[in-house]
C-alpha positions as CSV (number, residue, x, y, z in Angstrom):
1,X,34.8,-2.4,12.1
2,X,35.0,-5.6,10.9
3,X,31.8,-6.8,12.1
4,X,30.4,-3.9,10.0
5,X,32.3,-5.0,7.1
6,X,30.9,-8.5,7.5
7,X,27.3,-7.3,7.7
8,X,28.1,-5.1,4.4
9,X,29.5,-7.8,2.9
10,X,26.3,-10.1,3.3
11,X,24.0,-7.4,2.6
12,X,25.1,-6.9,-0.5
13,X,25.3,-11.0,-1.5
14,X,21.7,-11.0,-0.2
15,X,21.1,-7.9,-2.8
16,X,22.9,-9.9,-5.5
17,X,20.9,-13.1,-4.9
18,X,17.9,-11.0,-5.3
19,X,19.0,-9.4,-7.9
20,X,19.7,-12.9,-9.7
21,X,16.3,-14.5,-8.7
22,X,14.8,-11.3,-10.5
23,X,16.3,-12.3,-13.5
24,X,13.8,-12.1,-16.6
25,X,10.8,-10.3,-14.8
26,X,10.0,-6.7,-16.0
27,X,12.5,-3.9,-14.9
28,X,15.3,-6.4,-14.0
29,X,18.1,-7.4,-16.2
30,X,17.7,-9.7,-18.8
31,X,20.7,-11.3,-17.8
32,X,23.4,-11.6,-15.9
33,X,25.4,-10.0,-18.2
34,X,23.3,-7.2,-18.6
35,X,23.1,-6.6,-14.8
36,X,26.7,-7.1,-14.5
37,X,26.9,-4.0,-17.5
38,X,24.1,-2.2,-15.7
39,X,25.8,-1.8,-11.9
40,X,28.7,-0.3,-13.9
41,X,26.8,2.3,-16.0
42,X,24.9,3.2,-13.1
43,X,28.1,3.7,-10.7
44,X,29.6,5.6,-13.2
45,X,26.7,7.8,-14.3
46,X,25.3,8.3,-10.7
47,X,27.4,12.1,-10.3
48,X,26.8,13.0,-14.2
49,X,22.8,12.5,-13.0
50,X,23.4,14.8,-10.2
51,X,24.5,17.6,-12.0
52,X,22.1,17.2,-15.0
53,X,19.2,17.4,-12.6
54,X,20.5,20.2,-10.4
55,X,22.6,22.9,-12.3
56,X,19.0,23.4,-14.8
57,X,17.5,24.9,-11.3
58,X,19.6,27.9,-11.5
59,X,19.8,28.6,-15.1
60,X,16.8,30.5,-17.4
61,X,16.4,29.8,-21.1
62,X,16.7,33.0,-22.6
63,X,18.4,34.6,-19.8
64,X,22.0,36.6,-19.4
65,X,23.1,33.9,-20.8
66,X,21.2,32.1,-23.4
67,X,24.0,30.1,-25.3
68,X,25.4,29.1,-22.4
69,X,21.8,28.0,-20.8
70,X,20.8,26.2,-23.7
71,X,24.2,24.4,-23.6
72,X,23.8,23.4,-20.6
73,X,20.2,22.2,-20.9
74,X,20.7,20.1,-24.2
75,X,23.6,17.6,-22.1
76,X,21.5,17.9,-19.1
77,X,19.1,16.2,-21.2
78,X,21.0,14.0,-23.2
79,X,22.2,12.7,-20.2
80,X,19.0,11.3,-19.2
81,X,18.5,10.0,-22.6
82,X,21.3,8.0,-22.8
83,X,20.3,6.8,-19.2
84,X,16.6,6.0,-20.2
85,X,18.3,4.4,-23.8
86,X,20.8,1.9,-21.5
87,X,17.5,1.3,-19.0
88,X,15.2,0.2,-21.5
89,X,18.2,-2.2,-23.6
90,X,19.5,-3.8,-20.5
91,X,16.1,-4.3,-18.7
92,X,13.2,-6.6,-19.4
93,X,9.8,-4.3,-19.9
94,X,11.2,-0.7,-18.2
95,X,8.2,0.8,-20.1
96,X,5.8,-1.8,-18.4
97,X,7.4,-0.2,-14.9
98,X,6.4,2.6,-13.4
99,X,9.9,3.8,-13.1
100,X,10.2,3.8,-16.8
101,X,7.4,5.5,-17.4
102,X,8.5,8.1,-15.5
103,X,11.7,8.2,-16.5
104,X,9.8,8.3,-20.3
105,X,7.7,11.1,-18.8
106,X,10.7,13.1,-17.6
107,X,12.8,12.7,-20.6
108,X,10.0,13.5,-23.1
109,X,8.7,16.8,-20.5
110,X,11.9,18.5,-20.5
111,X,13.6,17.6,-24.0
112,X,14.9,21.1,-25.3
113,X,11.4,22.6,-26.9
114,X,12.3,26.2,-26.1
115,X,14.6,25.4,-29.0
116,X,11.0,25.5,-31.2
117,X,9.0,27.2,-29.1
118,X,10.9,30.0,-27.2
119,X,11.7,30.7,-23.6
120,X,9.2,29.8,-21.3
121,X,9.6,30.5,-17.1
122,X,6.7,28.8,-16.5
123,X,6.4,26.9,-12.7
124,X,4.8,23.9,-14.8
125,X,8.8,23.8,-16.5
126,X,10.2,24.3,-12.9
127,X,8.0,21.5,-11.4
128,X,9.2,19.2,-14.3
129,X,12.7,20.0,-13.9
130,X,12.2,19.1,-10.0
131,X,11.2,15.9,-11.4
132,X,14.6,14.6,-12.2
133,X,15.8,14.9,-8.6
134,X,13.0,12.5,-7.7
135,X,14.0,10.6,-10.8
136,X,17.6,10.9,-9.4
137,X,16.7,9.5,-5.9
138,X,14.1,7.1,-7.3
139,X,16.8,5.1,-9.7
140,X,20.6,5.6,-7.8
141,X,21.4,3.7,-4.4
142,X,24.2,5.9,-3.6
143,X,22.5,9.3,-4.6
144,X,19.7,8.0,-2.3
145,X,21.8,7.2,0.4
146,X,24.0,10.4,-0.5
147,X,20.7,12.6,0.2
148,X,19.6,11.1,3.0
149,X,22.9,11.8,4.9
150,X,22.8,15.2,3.6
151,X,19.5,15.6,5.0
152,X,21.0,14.2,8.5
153,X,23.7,16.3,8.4
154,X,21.8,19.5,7.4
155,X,19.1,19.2,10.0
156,X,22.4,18.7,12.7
157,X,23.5,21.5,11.2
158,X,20.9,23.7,11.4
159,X,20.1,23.0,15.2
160,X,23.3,23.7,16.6
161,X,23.9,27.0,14.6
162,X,20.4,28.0,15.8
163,X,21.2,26.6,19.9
164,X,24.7,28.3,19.4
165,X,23.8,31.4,18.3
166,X,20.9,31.8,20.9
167,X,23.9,30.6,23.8
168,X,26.2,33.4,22.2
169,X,23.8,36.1,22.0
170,X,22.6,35.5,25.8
171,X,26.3,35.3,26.9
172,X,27.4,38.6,24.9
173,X,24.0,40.5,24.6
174,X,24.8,42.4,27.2
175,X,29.0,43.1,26.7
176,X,29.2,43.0,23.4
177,X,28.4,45.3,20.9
178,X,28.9,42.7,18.1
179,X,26.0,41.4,19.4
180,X,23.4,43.3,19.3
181,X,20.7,41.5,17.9
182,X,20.2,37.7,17.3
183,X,20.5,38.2,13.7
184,X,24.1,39.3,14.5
185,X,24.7,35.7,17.0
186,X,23.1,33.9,14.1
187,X,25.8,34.6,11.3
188,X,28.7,34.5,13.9
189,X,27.1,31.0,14.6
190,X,27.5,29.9,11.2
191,X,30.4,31.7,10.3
192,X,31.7,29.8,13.0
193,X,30.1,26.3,11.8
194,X,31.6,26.8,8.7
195,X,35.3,27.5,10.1
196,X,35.4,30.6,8.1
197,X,35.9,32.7,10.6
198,X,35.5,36.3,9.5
199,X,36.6,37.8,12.7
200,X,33.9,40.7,12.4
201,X,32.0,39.5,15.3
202,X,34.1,38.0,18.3
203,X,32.8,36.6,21.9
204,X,34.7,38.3,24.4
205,X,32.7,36.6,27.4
206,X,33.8,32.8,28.9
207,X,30.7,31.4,28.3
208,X,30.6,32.7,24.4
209,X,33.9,31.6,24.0
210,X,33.7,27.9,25.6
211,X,30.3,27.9,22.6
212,X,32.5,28.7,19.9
213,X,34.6,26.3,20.8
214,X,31.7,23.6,20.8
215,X,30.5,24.9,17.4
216,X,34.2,25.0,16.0
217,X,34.3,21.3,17.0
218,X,30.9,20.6,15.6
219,X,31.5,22.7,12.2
220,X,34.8,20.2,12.0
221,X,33.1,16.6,12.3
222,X,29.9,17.9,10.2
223,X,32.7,18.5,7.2
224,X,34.1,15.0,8.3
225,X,30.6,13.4,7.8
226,X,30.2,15.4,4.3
227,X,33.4,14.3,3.2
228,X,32.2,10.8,4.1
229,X,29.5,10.7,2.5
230,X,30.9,12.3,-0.9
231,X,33.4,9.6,-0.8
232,X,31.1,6.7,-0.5
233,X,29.0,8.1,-3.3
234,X,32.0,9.2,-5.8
235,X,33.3,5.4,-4.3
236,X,36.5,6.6,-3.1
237,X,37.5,4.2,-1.0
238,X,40.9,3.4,1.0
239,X,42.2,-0.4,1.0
240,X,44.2,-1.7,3.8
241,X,45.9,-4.6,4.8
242,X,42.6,-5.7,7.0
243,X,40.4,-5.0,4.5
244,X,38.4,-8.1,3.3
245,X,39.3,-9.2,-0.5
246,X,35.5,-10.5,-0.7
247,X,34.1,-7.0,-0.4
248,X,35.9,-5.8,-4.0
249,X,34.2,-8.9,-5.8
250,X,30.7,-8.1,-4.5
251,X,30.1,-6.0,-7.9
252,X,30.1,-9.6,-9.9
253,X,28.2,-11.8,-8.0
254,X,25.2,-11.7,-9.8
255,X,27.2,-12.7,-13.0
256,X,28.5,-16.0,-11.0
257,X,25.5,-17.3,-9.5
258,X,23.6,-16.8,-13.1
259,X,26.9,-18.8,-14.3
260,X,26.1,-21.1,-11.6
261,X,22.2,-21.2,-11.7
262,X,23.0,-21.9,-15.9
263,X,25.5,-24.9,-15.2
264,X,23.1,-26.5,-12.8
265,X,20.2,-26.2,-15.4
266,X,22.4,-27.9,-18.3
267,X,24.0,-30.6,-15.3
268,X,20.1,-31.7,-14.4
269,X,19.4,-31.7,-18.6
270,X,22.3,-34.0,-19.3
271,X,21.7,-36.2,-16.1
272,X,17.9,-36.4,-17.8
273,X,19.1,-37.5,-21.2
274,X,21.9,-40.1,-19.7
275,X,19.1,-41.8,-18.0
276,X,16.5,-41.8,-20.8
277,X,19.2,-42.9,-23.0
278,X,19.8,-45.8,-20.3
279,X,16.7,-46.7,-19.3
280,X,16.5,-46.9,-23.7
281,X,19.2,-49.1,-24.2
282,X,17.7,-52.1,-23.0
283,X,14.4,-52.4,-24.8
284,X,16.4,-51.8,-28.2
285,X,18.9,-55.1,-27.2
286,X,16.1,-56.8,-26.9
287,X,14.6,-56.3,-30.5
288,X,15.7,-59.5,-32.9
């Protein structure tokens, strides 16, 4: 574990030197206070993003529920705004990027016009809303990295509720008549997975029994691996005495080697003018 924390540790100092380096060049920070401001913002907006670009896929302008639908999409959208508005202050060029253009794209695309226009269920407005969960994944580390252990964890998921089921429904098939078909195995399965446990369909066999007891285990570490990852993207993190104190100062390196790279610059600057000042002194003693 501490190896692990080491490597972190260093992959992240590598990140900030690259970070600093960047400096000045389009879609990076235009300084190191600015990228200090922006790691914040974006840690602290990364969940707001999340929602604003997936509770719009289940509402309708005009639905059952228009005032509450149009709520809903005007902060969804004003949320990206204000993210697009801190992108373009705190970076050099973001238009110039492609990422800002596509953030410009999104933002202008689904701004409220149903507002002016009425309520429109086209798959054009669908396929534009889908955009800011690529916009989402595109811009935020730990939504990215959130994702992409969702994705792990789903396609685990999915293979042992479909092996499980097809183990149960062989074992019970011909016992049980909860059973019956391998529709009926397939939501004991994930009932099972999910620890609900109804108790409407029950393996009465050995062999059922010892693979509920494999997907009950299974069910438990995949909601171990979800909570996991929730917690490393909400960073909710636990410190203990063997943690490293370097790993919680991480978030400011960029800001102190900019310090640093700006001392240097002004150390080499004064160095130049002592000398030329020196090297001066000498021809003006010599004047009568």
């Amino acid at each position: 574990m501490s190896w692990a924390r080491k490597r972190g540790a260093r992959a992240r100092n590598d990140e900030a030197v690259n970070d600093t380096r960047n400096l000045g060049t389009n879609g990076h920070p235009r300084s190191a206070a600015d990228a200090d401001a922006l790691t914040k913002f974006n840690q602290r907006t990364a969940f707001p993003l999340v929602l604003a670009a997936v509770i719009p896929l289940f509402l309708l302008p005009g639905g059952a529920y228009p005032v509450l639908s149009a709520i809903v999409f005007i902060a969804a959208w004003l949320v990206f705004v204000v993210d697009f508005v801190v992108h373009e202050r705190r970076l050099v060029h973001y238009l110039l990027t492609w990422l800002g253009r596509f953030d410009l794209a999104v933002v202008v695309l689904t701004a409220p016009w149903f507002l002016l226009i009425g309520p429109s269920n086209s798959k054009f407005l669908l396929l534009i809303r889908l955009a800011r969960m690529s916009r989402v994944l595109m811009a935020t580390r730990g939504a990215e990295r959130l994702f992409k252990r969702l994705g792990r964890v789903a396609l685990i998921a999915v293979i042992v509720v479909f092996v499980g089921a097809a183990v149960g429904y062989r074992a019970e098939h011909a016992t049980n008549a909860g059973f019956a078909t391998f529709g009926d195995a397939l939501w004991w399965a994930i009932v099972t997975l999910t620890t609900v446990g109804y108790g409407d369909i029950v393996p009465k066999t050995t062999a059922g029994r010892v693979d509920g007891v494999m997907i009950m285990i299974t069910g438990v570490a995949i909601l171990g691996l979800l909570a996991g990852a929730l917690a490393s993207f909400f960073h909710i993190e636990t410190t203990t005495s063997n943690s490293e104190p370097d790993a919680d100062t991480n978030v400011s390196v960029p800001a102190e080697l900019a310090a640093l790279r700006d001392q240097v610059v002004r150390l080499v600057d004064e160095v130049a003018r002592l000398s030329a000042n020196r090297n001066a002194s000498p021809s003006a003693s010599d004047d009568p």
